[in-house]
C-alpha positions as CSV (number, residue, x, y, z in Angstrom):
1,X,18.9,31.9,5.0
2,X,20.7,29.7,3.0
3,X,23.4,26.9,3.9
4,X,26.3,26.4,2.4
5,X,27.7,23.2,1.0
6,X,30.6,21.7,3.3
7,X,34.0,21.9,1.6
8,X,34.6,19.0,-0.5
9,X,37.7,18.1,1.8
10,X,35.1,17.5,4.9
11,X,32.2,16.6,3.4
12,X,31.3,13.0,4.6
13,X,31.3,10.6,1.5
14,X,29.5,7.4,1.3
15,X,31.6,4.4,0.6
16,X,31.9,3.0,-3.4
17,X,29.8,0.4,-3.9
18,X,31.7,-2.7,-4.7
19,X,32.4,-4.2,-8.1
20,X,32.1,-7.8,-9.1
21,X,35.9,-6.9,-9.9
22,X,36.7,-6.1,-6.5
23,X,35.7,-9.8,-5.2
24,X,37.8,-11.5,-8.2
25,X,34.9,-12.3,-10.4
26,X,35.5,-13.0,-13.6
27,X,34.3,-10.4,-16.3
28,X,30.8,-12.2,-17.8
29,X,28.6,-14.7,-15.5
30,X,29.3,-17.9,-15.0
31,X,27.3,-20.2,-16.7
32,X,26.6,-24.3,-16.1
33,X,25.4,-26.9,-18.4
34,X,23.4,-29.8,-18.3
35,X,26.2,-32.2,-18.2
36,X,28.2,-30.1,-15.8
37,X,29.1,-31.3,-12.0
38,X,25.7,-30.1,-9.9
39,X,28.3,-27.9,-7.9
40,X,28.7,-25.6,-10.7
41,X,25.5,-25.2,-11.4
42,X,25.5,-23.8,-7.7
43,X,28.3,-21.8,-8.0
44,X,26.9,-20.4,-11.2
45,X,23.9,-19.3,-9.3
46,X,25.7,-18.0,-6.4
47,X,28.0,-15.7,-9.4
48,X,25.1,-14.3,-10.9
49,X,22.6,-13.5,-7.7
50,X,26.0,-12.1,-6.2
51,X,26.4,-9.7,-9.6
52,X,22.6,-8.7,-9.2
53,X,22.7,-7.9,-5.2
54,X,26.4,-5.6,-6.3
55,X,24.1,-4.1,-9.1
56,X,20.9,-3.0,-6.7
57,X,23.3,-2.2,-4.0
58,X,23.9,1.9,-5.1
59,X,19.5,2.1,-5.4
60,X,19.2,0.2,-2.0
61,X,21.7,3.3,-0.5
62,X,20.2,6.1,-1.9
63,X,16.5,5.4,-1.6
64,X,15.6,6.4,-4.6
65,X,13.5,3.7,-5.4
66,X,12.1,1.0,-3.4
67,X,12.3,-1.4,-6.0
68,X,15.9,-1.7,-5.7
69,X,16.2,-2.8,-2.0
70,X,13.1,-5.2,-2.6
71,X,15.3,-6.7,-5.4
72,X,18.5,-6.7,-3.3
73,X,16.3,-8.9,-0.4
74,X,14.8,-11.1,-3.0
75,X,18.2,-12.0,-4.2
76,X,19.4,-12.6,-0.7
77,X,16.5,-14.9,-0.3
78,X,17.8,-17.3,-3.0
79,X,21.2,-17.2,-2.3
80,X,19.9,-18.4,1.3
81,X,17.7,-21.0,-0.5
82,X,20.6,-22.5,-2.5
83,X,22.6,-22.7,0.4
84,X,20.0,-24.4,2.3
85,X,19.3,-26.6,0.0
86,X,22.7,-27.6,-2.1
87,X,25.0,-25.6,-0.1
88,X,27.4,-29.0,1.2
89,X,28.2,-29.0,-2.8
90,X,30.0,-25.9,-2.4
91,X,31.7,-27.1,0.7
92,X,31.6,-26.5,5.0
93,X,32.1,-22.9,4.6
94,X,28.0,-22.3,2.9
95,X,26.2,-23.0,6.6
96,X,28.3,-19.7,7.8
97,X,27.7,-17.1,5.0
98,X,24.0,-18.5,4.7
99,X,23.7,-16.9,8.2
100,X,25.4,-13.9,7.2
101,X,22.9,-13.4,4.7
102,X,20.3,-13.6,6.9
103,X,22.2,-11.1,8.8
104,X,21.5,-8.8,5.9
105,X,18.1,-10.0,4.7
106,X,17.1,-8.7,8.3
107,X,18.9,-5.3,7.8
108,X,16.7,-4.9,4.5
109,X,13.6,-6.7,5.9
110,X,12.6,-3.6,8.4
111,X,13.2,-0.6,6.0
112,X,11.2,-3.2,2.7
113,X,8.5,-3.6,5.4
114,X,8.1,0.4,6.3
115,X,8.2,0.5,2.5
116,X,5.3,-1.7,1.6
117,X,3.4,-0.2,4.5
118,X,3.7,3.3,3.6
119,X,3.0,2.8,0.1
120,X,0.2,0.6,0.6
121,X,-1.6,3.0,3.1
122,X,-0.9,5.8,0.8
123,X,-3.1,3.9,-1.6
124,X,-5.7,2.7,1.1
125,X,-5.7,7.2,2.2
126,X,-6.5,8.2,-1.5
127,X,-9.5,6.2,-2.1
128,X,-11.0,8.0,1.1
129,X,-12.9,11.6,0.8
130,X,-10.7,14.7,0.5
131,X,-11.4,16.1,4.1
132,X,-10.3,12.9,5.3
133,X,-6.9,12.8,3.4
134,X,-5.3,15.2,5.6
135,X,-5.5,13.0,9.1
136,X,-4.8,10.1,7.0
137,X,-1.4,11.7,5.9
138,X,-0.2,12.5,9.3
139,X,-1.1,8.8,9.9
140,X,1.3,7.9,7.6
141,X,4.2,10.6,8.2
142,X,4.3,8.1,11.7
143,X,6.0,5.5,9.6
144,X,7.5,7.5,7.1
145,X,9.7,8.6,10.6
146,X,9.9,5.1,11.9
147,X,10.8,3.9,8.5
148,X,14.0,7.0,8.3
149,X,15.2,5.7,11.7
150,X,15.4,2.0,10.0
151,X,16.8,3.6,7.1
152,X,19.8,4.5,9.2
153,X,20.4,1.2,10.4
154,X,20.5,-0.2,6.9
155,X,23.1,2.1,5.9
156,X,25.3,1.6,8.7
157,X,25.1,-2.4,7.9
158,X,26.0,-1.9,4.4
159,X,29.1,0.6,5.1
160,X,29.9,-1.6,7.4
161,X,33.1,-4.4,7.5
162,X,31.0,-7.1,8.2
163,X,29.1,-6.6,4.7
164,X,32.1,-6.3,2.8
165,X,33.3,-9.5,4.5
166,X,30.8,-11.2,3.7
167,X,30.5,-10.0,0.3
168,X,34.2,-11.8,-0.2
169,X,32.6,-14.5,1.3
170,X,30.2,-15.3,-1.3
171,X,32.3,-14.4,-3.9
172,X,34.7,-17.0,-2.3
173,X,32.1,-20.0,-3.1
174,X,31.6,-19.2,-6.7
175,X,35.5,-20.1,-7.4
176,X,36.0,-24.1,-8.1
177,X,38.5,-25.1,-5.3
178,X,41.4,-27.7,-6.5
179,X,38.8,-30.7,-6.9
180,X,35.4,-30.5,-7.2
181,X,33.5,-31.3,-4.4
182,X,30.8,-33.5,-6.1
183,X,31.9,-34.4,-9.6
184,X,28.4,-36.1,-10.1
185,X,26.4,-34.5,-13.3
186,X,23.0,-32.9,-12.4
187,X,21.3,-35.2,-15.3
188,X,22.0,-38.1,-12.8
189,X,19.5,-36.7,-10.2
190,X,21.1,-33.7,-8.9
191,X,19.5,-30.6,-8.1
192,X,16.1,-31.4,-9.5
193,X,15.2,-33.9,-7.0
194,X,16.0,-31.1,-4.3
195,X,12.6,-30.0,-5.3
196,X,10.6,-32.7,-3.6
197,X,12.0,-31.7,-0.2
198,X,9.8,-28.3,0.0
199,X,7.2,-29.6,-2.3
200,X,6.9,-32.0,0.8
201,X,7.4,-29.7,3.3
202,X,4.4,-27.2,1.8
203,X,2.3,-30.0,1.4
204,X,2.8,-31.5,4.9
205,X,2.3,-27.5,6.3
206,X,-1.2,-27.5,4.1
207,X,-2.8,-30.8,5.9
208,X,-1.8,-30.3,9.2
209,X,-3.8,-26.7,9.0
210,X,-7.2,-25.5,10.3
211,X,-10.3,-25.3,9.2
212,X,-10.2,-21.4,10.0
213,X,-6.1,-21.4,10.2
214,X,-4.9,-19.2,12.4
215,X,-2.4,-15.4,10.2
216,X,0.3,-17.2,11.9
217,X,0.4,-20.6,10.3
218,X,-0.6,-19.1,6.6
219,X,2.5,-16.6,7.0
220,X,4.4,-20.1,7.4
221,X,3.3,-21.3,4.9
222,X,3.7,-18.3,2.5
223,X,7.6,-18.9,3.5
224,X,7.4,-22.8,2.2
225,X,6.0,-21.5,-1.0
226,X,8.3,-19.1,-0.9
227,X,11.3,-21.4,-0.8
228,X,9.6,-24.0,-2.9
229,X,10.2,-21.4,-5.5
230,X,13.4,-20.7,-5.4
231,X,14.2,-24.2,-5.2
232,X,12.3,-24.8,-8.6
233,X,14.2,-21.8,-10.3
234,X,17.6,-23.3,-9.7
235,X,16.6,-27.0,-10.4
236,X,14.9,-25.5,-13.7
237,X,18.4,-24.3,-14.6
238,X,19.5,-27.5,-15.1
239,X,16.5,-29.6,-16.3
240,X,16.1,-31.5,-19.5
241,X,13.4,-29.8,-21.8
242,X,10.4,-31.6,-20.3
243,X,11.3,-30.9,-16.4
244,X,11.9,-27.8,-17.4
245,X,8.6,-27.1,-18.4
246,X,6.8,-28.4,-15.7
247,X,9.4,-26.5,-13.0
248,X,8.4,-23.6,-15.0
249,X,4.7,-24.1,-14.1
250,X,5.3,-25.1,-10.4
251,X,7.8,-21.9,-10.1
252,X,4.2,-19.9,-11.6
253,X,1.9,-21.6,-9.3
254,X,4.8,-21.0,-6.3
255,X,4.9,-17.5,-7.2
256,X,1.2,-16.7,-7.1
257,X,0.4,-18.7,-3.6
258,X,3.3,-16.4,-2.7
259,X,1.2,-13.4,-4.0
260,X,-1.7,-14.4,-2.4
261,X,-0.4,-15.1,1.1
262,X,1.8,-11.8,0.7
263,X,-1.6,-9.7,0.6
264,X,-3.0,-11.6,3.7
265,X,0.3,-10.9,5.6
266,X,0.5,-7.3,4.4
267,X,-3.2,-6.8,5.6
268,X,-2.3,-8.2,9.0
269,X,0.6,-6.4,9.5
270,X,-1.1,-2.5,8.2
271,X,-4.0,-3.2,10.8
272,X,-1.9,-4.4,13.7
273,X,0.1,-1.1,12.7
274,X,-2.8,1.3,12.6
275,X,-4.0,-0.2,15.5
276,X,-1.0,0.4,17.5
277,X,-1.2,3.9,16.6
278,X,-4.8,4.4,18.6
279,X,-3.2,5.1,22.4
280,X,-1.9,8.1,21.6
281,X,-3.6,9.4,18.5
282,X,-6.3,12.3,18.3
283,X,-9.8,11.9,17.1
284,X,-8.9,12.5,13.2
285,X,-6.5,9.8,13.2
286,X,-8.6,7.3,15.0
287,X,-11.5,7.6,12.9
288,X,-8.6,6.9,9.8
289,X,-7.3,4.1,11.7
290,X,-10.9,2.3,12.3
291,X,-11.5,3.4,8.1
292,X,-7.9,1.3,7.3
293,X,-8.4,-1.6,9.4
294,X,-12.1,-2.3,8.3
295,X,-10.3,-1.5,4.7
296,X,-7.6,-4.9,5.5
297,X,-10.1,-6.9,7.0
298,X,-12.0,-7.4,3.9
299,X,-8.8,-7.3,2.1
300,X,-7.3,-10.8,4.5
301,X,-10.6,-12.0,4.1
302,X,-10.7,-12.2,-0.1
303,X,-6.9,-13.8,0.5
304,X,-8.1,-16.3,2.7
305,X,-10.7,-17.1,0.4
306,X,-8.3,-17.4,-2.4
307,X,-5.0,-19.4,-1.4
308,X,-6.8,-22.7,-1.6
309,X,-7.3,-23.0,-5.1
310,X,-3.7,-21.8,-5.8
311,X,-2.2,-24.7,-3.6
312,X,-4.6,-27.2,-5.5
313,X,-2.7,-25.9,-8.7
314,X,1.0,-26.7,-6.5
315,X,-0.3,-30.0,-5.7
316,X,-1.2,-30.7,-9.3
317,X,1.7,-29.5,-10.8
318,X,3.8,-31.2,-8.2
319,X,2.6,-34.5,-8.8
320,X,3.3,-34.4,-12.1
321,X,6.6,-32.8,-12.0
322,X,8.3,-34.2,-8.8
């Protein structure tokens, strides 16, 4: 039996996306310069992670890659990191839309997290024998349903008014009011020594842990890499050669702690997952479960074992840079 399409006069339509035209950006990215007021280098960051979240927004609908809503949350992230950290250059109204875009980042945060689960046990399941692939895929089809229910969620968020007024919102801090805020040229100081802050911050987090720290604490301290990072990126935007190239290594070093302590977390999170599953799964899918979470074990082990070394390349780089 077949279905027939509903008429096009009934059919339920998803909304456009919006166009950087819509929110009254101007037709190429803004771009800053060294001797340019710190506050435009802001706003230019804000105008071209706002063009980039607008341009992943149509893939992060459909679904048709994952890539595209990991890129739309990644972009959220540093719009959230500029605000936190150079937001009062764009004026009061940057505390308020930084929470709206954590709003959002949480939206995209369930269905990326069903995402990276799914695709990582798919992985973990196809190294295992053939007669054991067919529990292991029923195992998954648990999340892949948990992850469609999410999926849901996200789409009423983004269809929603509250996304469209806060898209407005952000589009509203990349415009140069009357007078600029702080007239003061990054090369005085500016956004570079912004660094320090979460170069501090990670470096305080690292000495006050553990011999044996506890997933916790090394989750925490993925997020102060994470936003050490993002900090370097923008104050690299506006460096002289020399910072420049030292940001550029501590935005490298950043990035792979990041790495590291994103396997560790993504290992805790599939076994506490599989585990959870155990109450009310069969025998097939227990054995699988016990198979996966020996398979993270070892895998949070060789992160633990690794994340050292990568800070000591942070702290190097830091000291030199900062």
């Amino acid at each position: 039996m077949t279905t027939e399409p509903l008429p096009s006069s009934t059919r339920r339509r998803a909304p456009e996306p919006t166009t950087p035209a819509e929110l009254g950006l101007p037709g190429e990215p803004a771009k800053a310069g060294p001797q340019d007021p710190a506050a435009t280098h802001v706003r230019a960051k804000l105008d071209n992670e706002l063009r980039e979240l607008l341009a992943r927004e149509p893939g992060t609908r459909s679904g048709a890659d994952p890539e595209d809503l990991h890129q739309m949350r990644v972009t959220l992230r540093r719009m959230r990191s500029v605000l936190k950290t150079s937001g009062a250059l764009v004026g009061a109204a940057a505390e308020p839309v930084r929470a709206e875009l954590g709003w959002l980042g949480q939206s995209l945060g369930e269905v990326r997290d069903y995402d990276v689960l799914i695709g990582h046990l798919r992985d973990v399941i196809a190294t295992f024998e053939v007669r054991d692939q067919p529990a292991g895929r029923r195992l998954v089809s648990k999340f892949v349903s948990e992850r469609t229910s999410a999926r849901r969620r996200l789409t009423r968020a983004l269809s929603s008014a509250r996304y469209a007024a806060l898209l407005q919102s952000v589009a509203q801090l990349t415009r140069v009011p009357d007078h600029e805020i702080d007239p003061t040229p990054v090369g005085s100081g500016g956004l570079a020594t912004d660094v320090r802050k979460p170069y501090r911050r990670l470096a305080k987090a690292v000495a006050a842990l553990p011999a044996d720290p506890p997933d916790d604490d090394l989750h925490a301290l993925r997020i102060h890499g994470k936003k050490l990072r993002y900090t370097a990126e923008m104050a690299r935007s506006s460096a002289k050669k020399k910072q420049a190239a030292e940001l550029s290594s501590l935005v490298k070093a950043a990035r792979k702690l990041q790495t590291v302590l994103g396997d560790h977390q993504d290992a805790v999170i599939a076994a506490e997952k599989v585990r959870g599953l155990l109450p009310t799964a069969d025998g097939e899918i227990g054995f699988i479960a016990g198979r996966i979470a020996e398979h993270e074990l070892l895998k949070r082990t060789e992160a633990r074992a690794a994340w050292q070394s990568v800070w000591t390349r942070i702290d190097k780089v830091g000291r030199t840079a900062l």
